[in-house]
C-alpha angles and dihedrals in degrees: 000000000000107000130197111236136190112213116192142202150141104235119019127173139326072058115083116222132120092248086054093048092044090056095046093060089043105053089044098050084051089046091047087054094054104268123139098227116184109185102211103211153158123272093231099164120041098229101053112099121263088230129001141158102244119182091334097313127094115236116204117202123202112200117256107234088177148320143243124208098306094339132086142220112219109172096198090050085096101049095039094053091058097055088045101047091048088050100051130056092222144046126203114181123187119203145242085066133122099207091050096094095054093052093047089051091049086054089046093051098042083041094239118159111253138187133179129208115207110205101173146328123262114244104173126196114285118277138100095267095049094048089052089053100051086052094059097038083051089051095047085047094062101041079059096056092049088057100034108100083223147352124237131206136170099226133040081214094056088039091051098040096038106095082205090065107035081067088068107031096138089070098036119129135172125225118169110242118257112261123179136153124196112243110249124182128255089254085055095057096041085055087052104066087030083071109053086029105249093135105134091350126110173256100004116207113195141187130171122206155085106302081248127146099246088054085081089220092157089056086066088047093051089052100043093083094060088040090057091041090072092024101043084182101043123141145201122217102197112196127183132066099298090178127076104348111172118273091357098088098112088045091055087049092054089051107055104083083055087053077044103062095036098042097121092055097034125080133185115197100179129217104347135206122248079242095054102032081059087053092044091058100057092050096054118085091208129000112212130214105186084157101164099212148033088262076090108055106159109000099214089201089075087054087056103045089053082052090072102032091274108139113207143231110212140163135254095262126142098261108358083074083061106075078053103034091051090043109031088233112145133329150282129238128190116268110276099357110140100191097043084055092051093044094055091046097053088045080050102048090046103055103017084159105079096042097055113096119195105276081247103077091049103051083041091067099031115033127135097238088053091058095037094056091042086059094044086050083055100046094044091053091044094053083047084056089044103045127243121314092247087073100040115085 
C-alpha cells in the first residue's frame, strides 16, 4: 500500500554528513517503491528552495532565523510540522535533532505512526555553552524517544553499547543503513587517478569525511610517518569539505602546521560527486575510519569503499567495527592509537588481497532498496498497531 511519509531532519543536502546521506537514500528508496515521501528540513543555506521536488521527493525547507552552536532556530518549524504530520501516514524522525520531540508528540497526539532513527550522539567542542546545549539536546532526545512508536538503529552492537538506546530497548529495532554507489566506467575512474596524479604511485591512503574533530583526522597525521617509513611514496586522498565547516574552525586551525609538514603526501579533494566519490574508491589501496566517539557509529564510507574492492581501516567503536568485523574486510585498530593505525595500514596495504570479498556479498548485506523496504515493513506493522488511516486525524 503506498503510503505518504514524513521524513525529518535538521540538516538535509546540499549539506554532507553521514546523517544527510543516510536520509537521502532513504527518502529515495521510499520514493522508488511508491511512496509519496516529503523530507521536512531546515533552510540552512539561503539559496536552497522553500519548497522543491528533488529526485522524486519533496524537500521542505524552514527558514533559518539564527543558529547555536550546530543547531538552528527556525520560527515557522512548528507551524509547518503540523501541516505536514497531519498530511502524511507516517513519521520518520532522524536525531540528533531538537525539534525531533514536538513533532513526535504531534504524531502521538494525531496517532500517526512514528519511528525514530537514532544515527549518533552530539558531542560539541568543550566550553559552558556547549555543554548547556548538549544537555538540552539530550534531554529533547530523549523526550523524542518516550513518544516515538518505536527506535531504529543500524547495528545490534551500537543498539546494545549506546546509553541513549538501552533506555529503549523494548522498541528497538535494527535496520542495516542504506549504501549505494552510482556505476561509472573503467576510462572514469583512470581519469580519475590521471587527474590527482595517482597513475603508477602508491599506496593510496583514503578517507572520506568533514575536517571535524571526531573524525580523528590527526590520528591519521600521527601514523603517516611510520606509514611512509615502509611506503616511502605513500599517499593520502582526503574527501570530504575540510574548510569551514560549521563549529570546527578552531580544529582545522590546530591542524595546519601537521597538513604542513605532510603537504606533499596529503591531498584534499573537497565535496565530491556520487559519480566521483565512485571513481575515488577504486583508485585507493585502504580507507580509514580512525573516528575517536560515539558521535561515529557505522561509518557508510567503509560500505562504499568494499564496494569497489577497497578494504578498510576502522576504530573500535561500537558500530563503525561491524562493515569489518561481518566481511572480514579489513581491520580494527584501538581508538586513537596512531601506531596501531599505521601498523595495520602498512599489513593492508601489503596484502590487500586477502582481505578483498566479491562486491556481492556486500551489497547483499548494505543496499538502499534493503533498508528502504526494512523501514516500509515497520511502518506497515505500526499502522496495523495504530489502526487504519481512515481513523487517524
Amino acid at each position: 500500500m503506498p503510503l505518504r511519509i514524513l521524513i525529518v531532519l535538521t540538516y538535509y543536502r546540499p549539506h554532507t554528513s553521514g546523517l544527510t546521506i543516510y536520509a537521502e537514500r532513504l527518502a529515495q528508496g521510499l520514493a522508488a517503491r511508491g511512496h509519496a515521501v516529503t523530507v521536512l528540513t531546515s533552510q540552512f543555506d539561503a539559496a536552497c528552495p522553500t519548497d522543491s521536488r528533488e529526485d522524486g521527493v519533496r524537500v521542505v525547507r524552514a527558514p533559518v532565523l539564527f543558529r547555536i552552536s550546530k543547531g538552528v532556530i527556525m520560527p515557522t518549524f512548528g507551524s509547518l510540522a503540523t501541516r505536514l504530520v497531519r498530511e502524511h501516514d507516517a513519521i520518520c524522525l532522524h536525531l540528533p535533532q531538537f525539534d525531533a520531540a514536538g513533532v513526535a508528540a504531534r504524531g502521538r497526539i494525531l496517532n500517526k505512526p512514528t519511528t525514530l532513527t537514532y544515527h549518533c550522539d552530539l558531542k560539541l567542542p568543550p566550553g559552558a555553552f556547549n555543554w548547556t546545549v548538549n544537555q538540552v539536546v539530550h534531554v529533547m532526545n530523549r523526550l523524542a524517544g518516550m513518544l516515538a512508536h518505536r527506535v531504529v538503529a543500524y547495528t545490534h552492537d551500537f543498539g546494545y553499547h549506546s546509553p541513549f538506546l538501552k533506555a529503549f530497548r523494548d522498541k528497538l529495532e535494527i535496520i542495516p543503513p542504506p549504501v549505494g554507489l552510482p556505476h561509472v566506467s573503467e576510462a572514469t575512474i583512470t581519469a580519475f587517478a590521471r587527474t590527482h596524479g595517482i597513475e603508477g604511485e602508491g599506496p593510496v591512503i583514503g578517507m572520506a569525511a568533514r575536517l571535524a574533530s571526531e573524525k580523528g583526522v590527526e590520528i591519521l597525521l600521527h601514523a603517516l610517518p611510520r606509514v611512509l617509513q615502509t611506503y616511502p611514496q605513500a599517499r593520502v586522498l582526503f574527501a570530504g569539505q575540510h574548510e569551514d565547516v560549521l563549529g570546527e574552525e578552531s580544529y582545522a586551525k590546530r591542524l595546519e602546521p601537521l597538513f604542513e609538514n605532510h603537504r606533499e603526501r596529503w591531498e584534499f579533494l573537497g565535496v565530491l560527486t556520487p559519480d566521483e566519490m565512485a571513481a575515488f574508491y577504486p583508485n585507493l589501496d585502504v580507507v580509514v575510519v580512525p573516528s575517536l566517539n560515539s558521535t561515529e557509529t557505522f561509518g557508510l564510507v567503509q560500505v562504499e569503499a568494499m564496494l569497489c574492492g577497497t578494504p578498510s581501516v576502522a576504530s573500535d567503536l561500537p558500530g563503525v567495527r561491524q562493515p569489518i568485523q561481518q566481511t572480514g574486510m579489513g581491520e580494527v585498530v584501538p581508538i586513537g592509537d596512531s601506531r596501531a593505525l599505521a601498523d595495520a595500514i602498512v599489513r593492508v596495504v601489503g596484502s590487500k588481497d586477502t582481505y578483498v570479498r566479491p562486491r556481492d556479498q556486500i551489497a547483499a548485506r548494505w543496499s538502499v532498496a534493503r533498508t528502504a523496504a526494512g523501514y516500509e515493513d515497520l511502518f506497515e506493522r505500526l499502522l496495523v498497531e495504530c489502526g487504519p488511516p481512515s481513523t487517524r486525524g
